[in-house]
C-alpha positions as CSV (number, residue, x, y, z in Angstrom):
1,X,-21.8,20.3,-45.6
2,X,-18.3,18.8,-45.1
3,X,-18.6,15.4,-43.4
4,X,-15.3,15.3,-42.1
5,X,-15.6,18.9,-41.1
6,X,-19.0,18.2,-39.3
7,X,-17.2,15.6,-37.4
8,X,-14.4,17.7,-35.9
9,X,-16.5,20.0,-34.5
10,X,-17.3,20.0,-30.4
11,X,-20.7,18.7,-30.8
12,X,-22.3,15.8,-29.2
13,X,-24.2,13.2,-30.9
14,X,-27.5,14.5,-30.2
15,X,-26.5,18.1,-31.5
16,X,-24.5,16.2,-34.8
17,X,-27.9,14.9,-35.8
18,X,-29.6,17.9,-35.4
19,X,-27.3,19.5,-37.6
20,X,-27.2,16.2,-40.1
21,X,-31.1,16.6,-39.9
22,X,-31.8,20.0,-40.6
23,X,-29.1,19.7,-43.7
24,X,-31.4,17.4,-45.0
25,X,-34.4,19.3,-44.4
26,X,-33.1,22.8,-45.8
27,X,-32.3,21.0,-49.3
28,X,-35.9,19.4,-49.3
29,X,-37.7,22.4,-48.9
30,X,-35.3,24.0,-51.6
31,X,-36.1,21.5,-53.9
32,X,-39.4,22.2,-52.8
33,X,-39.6,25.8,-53.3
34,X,-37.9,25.4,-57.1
35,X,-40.3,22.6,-57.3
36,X,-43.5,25.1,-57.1
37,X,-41.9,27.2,-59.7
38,X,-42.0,24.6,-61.9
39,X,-45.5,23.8,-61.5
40,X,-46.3,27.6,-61.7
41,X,-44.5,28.3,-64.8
42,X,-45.4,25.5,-66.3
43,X,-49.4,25.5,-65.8
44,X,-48.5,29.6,-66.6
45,X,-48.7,28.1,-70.2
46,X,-46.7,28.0,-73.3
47,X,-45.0,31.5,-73.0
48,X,-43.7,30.5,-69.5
49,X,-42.2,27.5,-69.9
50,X,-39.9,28.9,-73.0
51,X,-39.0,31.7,-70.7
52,X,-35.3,31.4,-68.8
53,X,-37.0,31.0,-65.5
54,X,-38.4,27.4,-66.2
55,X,-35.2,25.5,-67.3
56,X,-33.1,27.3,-64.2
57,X,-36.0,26.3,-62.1
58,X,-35.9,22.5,-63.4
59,X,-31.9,22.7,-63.4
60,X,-31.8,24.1,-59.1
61,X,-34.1,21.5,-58.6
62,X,-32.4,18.5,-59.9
63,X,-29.3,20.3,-58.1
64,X,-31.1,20.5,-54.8
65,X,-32.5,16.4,-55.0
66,X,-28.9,14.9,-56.4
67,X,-27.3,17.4,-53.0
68,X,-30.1,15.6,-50.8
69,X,-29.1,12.2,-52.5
70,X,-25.8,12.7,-51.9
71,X,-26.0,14.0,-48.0
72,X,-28.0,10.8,-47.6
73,X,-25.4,8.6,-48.8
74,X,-22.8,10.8,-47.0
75,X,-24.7,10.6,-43.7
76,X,-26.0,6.6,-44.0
77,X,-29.7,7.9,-44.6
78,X,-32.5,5.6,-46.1
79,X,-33.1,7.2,-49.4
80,X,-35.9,8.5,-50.3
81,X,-37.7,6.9,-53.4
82,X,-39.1,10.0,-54.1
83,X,-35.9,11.8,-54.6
84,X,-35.3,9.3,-57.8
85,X,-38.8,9.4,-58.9
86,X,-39.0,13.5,-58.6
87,X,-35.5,13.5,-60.5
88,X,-37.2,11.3,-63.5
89,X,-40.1,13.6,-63.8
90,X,-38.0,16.7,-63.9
91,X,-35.4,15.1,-66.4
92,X,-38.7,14.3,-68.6
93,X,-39.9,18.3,-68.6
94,X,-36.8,19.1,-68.7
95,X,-36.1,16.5,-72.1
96,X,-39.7,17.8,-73.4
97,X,-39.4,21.4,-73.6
98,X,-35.0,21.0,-75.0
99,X,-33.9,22.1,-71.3
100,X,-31.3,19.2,-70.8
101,X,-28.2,21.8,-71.5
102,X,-29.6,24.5,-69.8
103,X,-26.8,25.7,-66.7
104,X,-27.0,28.1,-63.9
105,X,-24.1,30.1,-63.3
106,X,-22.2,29.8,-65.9
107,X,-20.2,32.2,-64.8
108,X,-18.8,31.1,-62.0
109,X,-14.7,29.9,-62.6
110,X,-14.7,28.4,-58.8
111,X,-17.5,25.9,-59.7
112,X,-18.6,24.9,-62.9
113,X,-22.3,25.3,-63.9
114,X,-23.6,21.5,-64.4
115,X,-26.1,21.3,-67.1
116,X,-29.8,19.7,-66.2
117,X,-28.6,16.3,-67.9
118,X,-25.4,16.1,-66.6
119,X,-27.6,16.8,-62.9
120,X,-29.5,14.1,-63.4
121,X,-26.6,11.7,-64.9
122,X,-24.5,12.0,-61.7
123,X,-28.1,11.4,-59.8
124,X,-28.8,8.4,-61.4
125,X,-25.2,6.8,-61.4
126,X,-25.0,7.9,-58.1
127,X,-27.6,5.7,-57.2
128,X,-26.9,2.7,-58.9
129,X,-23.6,3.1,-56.7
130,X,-25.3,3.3,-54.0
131,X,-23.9,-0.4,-52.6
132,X,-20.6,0.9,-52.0
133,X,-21.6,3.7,-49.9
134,X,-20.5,1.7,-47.0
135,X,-17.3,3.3,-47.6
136,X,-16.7,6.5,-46.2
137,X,-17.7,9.8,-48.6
138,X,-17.1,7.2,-51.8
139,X,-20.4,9.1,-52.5
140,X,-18.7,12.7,-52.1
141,X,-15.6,11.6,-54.7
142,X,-17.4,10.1,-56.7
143,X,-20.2,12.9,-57.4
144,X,-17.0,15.1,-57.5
145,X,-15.3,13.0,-60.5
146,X,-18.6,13.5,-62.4
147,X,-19.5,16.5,-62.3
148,X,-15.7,17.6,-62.7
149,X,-15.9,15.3,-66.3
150,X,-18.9,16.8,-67.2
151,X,-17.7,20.3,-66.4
152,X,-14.4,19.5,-68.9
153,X,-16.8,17.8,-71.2
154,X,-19.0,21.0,-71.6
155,X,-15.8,23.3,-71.9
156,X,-14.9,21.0,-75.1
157,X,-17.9,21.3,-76.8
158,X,-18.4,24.9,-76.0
């Protein structure tokens, strides 16, 4: 969601909260629901885990907790210290089982598939910047800058 587009719409304050809120919410029960399919492949056993599903799972849900990090710096919401906590856990699997270059949508020209590390790079740098979030969508730029190195980064190596 587009701050600044959020902000021009005819909304009052009450409603622009709503909307702020249930932002929040949808990307936390995403990250929920990839969450579960995490847990299910992986307690599936060995076979599971190496199959596609598993990585793609870990990589969507790193994706949905850096998007909920970033709306709550975009929005001035506490964060959660379970967002950087679930991010570490995932980025452990995910380290464990040789996931960290797995990418979703690789295909896609418009937006550049972000590999699990690179997810949880921008996550974690992201929050260490977190003090300068005072400044309006610094947040926004700056997850954009590193995800668009990363995306240039891959294309070299590839």
């Amino acid at each position: 969601m587009d701050p600044l587009h959020l902000r021009q719409l005819a909304l009052s304050k009450q409603q622009r909260q709503e909307a702020i809120d249930g932002v929040g919410q949808l990307l936390s029960s995403m990250s929920d629901g990839y969450k579960l399919i995490v847990v299910e492949r992986y307690q599936a056993g060995r076979e599971a885990v190496q199959q596609p599903q598993f990585g793609q799972a870990i990589n969507r849900a790193l994706e949905q907790l850096n998007s909920l990090l970033l709306d709550s710096y975009r929005f001035y919401r506490a964060i959660e210290s379970r967002l950087i906590a679930e991010s570490h856990q995932l980025y452990r699997l995910a380290r464990h089982h040789g996931l960290l270059s797995c990418c979703v949508d690789e295909d896609d020209e418009q937006a550049p598939a972000s590999s699990t590390a690179m997810l949880y790079h921008a996550s974690m740098l992201l929050s260490v910047a977190g003090k300068s979030r005072r400044v309006p969508d610094v947040a926004y730029w700056t997850a954009r800058c590193l995800t668009a190195s990363s995306s240039r980064q891959n294309s070299r190596v590839n």
